[in-house]
BAMITOR-603174 format. One record per residue: x, y, z of N, C-alpha, C in turn; residue in one letter. Coordinates in steps of 0.02 Angstrom, whole numbers, plus 50000, padded with zeros to 5 digits. Example, Ala and Ser with C-alpha at 12.3 -4.5 7.8 and 13.67 -1.06 7.14 Angstrom:
<rs>
506604971650390506154977550390506604983550390A
506424988850354506844994750357506455000250394S
</rs>
This chain:
<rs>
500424994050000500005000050000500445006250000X
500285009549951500615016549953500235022349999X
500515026350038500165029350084500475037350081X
500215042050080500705049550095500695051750128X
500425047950198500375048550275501255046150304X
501075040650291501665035950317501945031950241X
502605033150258503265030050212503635024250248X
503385017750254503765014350286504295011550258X
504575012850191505045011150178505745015950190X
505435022950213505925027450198506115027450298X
505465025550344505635025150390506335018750417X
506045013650371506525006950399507325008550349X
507425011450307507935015550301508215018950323X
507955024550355508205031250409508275025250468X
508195021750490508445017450527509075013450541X
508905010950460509765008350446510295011550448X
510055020550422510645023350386511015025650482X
510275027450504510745031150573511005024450632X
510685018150631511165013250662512005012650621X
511985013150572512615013250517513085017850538X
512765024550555513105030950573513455029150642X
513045028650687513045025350759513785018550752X
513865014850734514205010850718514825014650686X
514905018050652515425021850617515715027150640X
515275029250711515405034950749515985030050791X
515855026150833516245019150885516805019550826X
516765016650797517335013750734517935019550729X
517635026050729518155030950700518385033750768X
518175032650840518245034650899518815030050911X
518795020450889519175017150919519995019650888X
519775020450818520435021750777520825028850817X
520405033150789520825040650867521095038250932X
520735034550943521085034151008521365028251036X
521235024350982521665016450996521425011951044X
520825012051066520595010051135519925007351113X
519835000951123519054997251109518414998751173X
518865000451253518605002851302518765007451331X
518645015151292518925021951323518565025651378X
517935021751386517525025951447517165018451462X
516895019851538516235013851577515865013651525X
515675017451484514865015051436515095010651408X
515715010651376515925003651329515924998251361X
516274997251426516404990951431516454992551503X
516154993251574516104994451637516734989951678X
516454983851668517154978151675517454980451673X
517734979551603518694980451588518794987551592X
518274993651580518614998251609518835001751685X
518244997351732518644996051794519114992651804X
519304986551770520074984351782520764987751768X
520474988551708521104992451668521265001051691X
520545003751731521035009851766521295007851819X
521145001551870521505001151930522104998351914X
522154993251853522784991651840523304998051810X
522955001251778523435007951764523795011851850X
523325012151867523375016251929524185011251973X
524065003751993524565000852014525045002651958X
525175003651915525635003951870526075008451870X
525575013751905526015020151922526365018451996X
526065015552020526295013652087526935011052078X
526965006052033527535002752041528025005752000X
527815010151964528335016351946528765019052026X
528435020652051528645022652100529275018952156X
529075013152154529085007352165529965006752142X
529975007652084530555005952026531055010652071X
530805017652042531185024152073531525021052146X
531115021352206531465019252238531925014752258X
531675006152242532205004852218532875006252180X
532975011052137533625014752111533915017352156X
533455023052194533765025752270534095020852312X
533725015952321534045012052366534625009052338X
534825007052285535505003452261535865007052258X
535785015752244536275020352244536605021052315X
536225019852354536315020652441536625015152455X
536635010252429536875003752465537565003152406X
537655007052359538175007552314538785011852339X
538315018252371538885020752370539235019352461X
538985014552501539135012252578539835007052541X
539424999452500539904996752465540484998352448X
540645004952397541035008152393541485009952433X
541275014052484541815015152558541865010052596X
541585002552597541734999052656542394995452600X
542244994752535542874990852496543554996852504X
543485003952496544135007252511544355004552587X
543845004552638544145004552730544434996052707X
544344993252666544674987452697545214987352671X
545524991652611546164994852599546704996952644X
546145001252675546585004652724546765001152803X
546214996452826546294994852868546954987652847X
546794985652796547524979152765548064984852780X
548104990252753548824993252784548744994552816X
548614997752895548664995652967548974991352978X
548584986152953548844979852992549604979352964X
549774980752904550644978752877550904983152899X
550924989052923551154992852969551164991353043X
550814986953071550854986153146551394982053144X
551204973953083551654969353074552574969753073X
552614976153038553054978553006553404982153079X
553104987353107553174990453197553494983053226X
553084977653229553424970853267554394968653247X
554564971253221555314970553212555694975953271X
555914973053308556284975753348556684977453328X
557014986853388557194992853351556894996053275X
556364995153246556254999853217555825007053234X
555965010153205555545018953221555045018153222X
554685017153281553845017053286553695021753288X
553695029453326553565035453289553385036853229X
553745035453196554015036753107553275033953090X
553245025353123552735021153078551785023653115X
552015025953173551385028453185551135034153155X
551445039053116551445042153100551125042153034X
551195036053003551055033152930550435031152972X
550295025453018549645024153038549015029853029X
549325035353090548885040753104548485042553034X
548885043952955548545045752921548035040852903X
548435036152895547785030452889547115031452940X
547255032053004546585032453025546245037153007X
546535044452978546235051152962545685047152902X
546005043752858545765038952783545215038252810X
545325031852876544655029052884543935034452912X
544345039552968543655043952973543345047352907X
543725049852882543575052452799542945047252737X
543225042052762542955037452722542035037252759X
542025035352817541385033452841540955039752843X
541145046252856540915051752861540655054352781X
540985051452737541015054052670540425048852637X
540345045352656539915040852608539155039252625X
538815046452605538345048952613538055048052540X
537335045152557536835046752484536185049852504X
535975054652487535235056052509535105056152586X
535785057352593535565058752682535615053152704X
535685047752678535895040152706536535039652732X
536765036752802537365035252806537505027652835X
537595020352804537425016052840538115012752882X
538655020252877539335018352899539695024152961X
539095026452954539495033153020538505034553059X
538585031653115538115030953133537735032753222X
537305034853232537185036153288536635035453370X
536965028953368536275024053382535915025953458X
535975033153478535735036253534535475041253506X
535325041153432534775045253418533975043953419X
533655048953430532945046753454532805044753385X
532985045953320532785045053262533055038153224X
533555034853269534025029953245533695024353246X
533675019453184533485014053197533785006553140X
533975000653168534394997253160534334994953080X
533924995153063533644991353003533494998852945X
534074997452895533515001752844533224999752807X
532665004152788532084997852735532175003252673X
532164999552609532015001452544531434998252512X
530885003052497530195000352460530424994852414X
530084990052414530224983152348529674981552314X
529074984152348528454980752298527844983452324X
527294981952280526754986552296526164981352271X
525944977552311525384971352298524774973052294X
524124970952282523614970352276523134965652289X
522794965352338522524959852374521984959852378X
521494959952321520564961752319520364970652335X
520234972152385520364981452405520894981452435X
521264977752467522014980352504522584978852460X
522884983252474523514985852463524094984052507X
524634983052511525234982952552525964983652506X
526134987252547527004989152525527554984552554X
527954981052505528564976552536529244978252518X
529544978552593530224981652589530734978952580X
531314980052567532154976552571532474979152641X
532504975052695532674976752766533904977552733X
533954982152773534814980952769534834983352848X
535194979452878535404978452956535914984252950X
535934988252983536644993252963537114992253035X
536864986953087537124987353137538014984153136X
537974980053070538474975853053538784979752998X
538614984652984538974989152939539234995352967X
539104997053014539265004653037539885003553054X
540485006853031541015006253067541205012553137X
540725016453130540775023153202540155021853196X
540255023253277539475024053329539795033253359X
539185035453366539185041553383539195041353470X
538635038053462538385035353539539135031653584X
538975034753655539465031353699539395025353699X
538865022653721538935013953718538885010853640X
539135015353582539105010353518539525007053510X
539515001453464539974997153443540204997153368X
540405003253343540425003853286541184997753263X
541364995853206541784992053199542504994253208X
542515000853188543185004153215543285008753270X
542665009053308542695013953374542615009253421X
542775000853414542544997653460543224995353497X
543184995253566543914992353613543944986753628X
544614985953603544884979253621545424978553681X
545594974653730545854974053788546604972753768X
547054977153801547844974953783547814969353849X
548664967053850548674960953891548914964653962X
549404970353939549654974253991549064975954041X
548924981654007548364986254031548054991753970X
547604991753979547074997853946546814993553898X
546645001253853546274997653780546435001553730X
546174999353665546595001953611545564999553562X
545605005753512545335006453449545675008353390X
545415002853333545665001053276545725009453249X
545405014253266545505019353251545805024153273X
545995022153332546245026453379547185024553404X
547175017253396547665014053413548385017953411X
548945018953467549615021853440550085016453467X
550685018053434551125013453445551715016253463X
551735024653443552145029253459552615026553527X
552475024553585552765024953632552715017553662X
552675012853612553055005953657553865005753622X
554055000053679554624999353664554804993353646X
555514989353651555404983253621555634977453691X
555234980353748555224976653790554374969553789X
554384965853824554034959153808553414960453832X
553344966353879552524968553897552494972753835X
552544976353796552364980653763552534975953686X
552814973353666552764968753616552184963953613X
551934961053683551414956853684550654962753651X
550834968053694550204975653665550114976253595X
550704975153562550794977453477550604971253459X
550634963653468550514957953467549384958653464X
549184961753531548644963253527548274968053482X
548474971353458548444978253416548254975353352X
548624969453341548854966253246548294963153236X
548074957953323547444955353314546854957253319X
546684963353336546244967753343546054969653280X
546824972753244546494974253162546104969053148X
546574963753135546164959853103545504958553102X
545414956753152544574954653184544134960153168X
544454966553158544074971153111543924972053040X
544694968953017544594968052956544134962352912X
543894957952980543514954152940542784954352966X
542794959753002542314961053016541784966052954X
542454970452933542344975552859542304970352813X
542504964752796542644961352743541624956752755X
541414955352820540754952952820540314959152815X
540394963352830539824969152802539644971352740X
540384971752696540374973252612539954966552588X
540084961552626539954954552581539154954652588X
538714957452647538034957152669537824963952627X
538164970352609537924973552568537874972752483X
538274969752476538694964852419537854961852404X
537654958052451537004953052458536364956152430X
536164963352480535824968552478535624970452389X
536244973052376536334975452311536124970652264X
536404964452254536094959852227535344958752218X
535034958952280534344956652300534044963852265X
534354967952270533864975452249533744976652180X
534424973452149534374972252059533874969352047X
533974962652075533644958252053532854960952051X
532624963452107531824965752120531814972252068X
532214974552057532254979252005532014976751928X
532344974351913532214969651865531404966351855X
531494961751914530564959851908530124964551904X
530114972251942529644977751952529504977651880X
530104979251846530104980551762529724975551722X
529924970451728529554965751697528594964051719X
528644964451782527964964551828527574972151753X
527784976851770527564983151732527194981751661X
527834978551622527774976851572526974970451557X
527064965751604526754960951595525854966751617X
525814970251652524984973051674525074977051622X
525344979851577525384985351521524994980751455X
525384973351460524794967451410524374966151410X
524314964651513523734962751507523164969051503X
523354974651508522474980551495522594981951427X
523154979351389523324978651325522874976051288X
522864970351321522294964251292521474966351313X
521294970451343520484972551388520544979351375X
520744984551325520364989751310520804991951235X
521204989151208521424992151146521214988051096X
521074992551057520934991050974521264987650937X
521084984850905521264979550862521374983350781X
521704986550772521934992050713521544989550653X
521984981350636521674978450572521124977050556X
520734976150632519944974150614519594982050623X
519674985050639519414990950635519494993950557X
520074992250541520104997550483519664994050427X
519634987950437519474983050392518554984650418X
518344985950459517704989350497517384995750474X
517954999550461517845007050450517675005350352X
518105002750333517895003550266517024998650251X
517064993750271516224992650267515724994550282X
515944999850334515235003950350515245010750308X
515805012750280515545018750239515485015650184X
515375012150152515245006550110514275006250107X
514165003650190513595004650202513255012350219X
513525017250249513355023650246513055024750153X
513655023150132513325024750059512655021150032X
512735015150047512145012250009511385013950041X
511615016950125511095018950162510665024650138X
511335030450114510815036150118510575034450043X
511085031050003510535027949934509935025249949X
509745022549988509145016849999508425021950011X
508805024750074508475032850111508325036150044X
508775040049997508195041849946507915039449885X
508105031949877507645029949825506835027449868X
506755025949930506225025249980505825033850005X
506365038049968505995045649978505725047249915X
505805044549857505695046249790504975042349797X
504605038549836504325032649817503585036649811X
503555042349862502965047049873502695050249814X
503305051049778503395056449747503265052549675X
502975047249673502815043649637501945039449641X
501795042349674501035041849672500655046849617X
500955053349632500815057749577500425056249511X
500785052549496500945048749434500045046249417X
499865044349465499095041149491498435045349461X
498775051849465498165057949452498455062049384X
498785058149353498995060149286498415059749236X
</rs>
């Protein structure tokens, strides 16, 4: 039935053509912006996943960063505990060397002394960011034994938690500030005579080469030592540190990489099928608004009736 009320062919056309449009609007939105789920209307799901996974992502940006901080800090302690064990090996060949009777112990304490100047220089100097895990002051109200460096940033349904890299600095500090510290080179060791002597402090200036004061220089040699391997177990536990911090370094990166796929995979476009998308619907745009006015011509053909 032809009608000049109602055109239902031109209506079920204007139908097609603007679902077509509608469809081609999405299509040319995904291509701009590369994203199959750029807002909740598309896809509520995955666009709640994929912003909280964005959001951790930044986290563990963060995450990364500090970790760097922290290896720089534990790089540059490394650093000065491998020079002190330089310096503290010559000590000791200097005390060894003092053990030959009649030689100028003056002379050789004198060579010592700078050495110990080395070692305060060294622990005082090897500062990062305000970190010091080698000149230390454990009667501060602020002092505390363990430093932590951020390592990870989890996700546990709504909770969250942060996991750290603990470094003991109690076994690394070689000065304590504090009277009762035990730093590794401010710490006393008992001569046989009498008194006490620190690896940093130690003189030799005024023994002689009598058998009480030879037994003292005897104590002195073993004192280094026991320091020196005491420096030689702290580099080796920061040595450890450093290791462990790469390593988590490394996974953060890769961790990153791997949630970057997966919202990879739950809101981006698929280029080839889109494009391959975009050309069939202006394909259909065309044949639409063709349809639209050969179904508008159709009125306009009743006319014809009253000829």
């Amino acid at each position: 039935m032809n009608s000049i009320n109602t055109n239902i062919a031109a209506m079920t056309a204007l139908q097609a053509l603007n679902n077509t449009n509608k469809q081609l609007l999405e299509t040319q939105s995904r291509i701009s912006t590369g994203l199959s789920v750029a807002t909740a209307a598309d896809n509520a799901a995955y666009f709640s996943i994929a912003t909280t996974m964005r959001s951790d992502n930044k986290a563990l940006g963060a995450v990364q960063d500090a970790l760097g901080l922290g290896a720089a800090t534990v790089d540059v302690a490394y650093t000065a505990l491998d020079s002190t064990l330089k310096v503290v090996d010559e000590i000791k060949t200097k005390l060894v060397a003092a053990r030959e009777p009649g030689v100028d112990r003056t002379a050789i304490q004198a060579e010592i002394s700078e050495l110990q100047n080395q070692l305060t220089s060294i622990a005082t100097s090897a500062t990062f960011n305000g970190e010091n895990f080698l000149n230390v002051d454990s009667g501060a109200a602020d002092y505390n034994t363990t430093k932590s460096v951020v390592a990870s940033f989890t996700r546990s349904g709504s909770s969250v938690s942060i996991g750290t890299i603990g470094i003991d600095i109690t076994s690394t500090a070689l000065f304590d500030a504090d009277a009762t510290g035990t730093g590794i080179l401010d710490t006393s060791y008992n001569l046989t005579s009498t008194g006490t002597f620190t690896v940093s402090t130690l003189d030799i200036s005024a023994l002689t080469d009598s058998a009480a004061d030879l037994t003292d220089l005897e104590d002195m040699i073993q004192g280094v030592d026991t320091a020196y391997g005491l420096v030689t177990t702290a580099a080796a536990n920061l040595g450890a540190a450093s290791t462990r911090i790469e390593l988590q370094s490394e996974f953060v990166g890769n961790l990153m990489d791997a949630i970057d796929r997966g919202v990879s995979q739950l809101v981006d476009a698929d280029m080839n099928e889109e494009s391959t998308r975009l050309q069939a619907l202006q394909v259909q745009q065309q044949l639409g608004i063709q349809a639209l006015s050969i179904a508008n011509s159709g009125s306009s053909n009743v006319l014809a009736l009253f000829r």
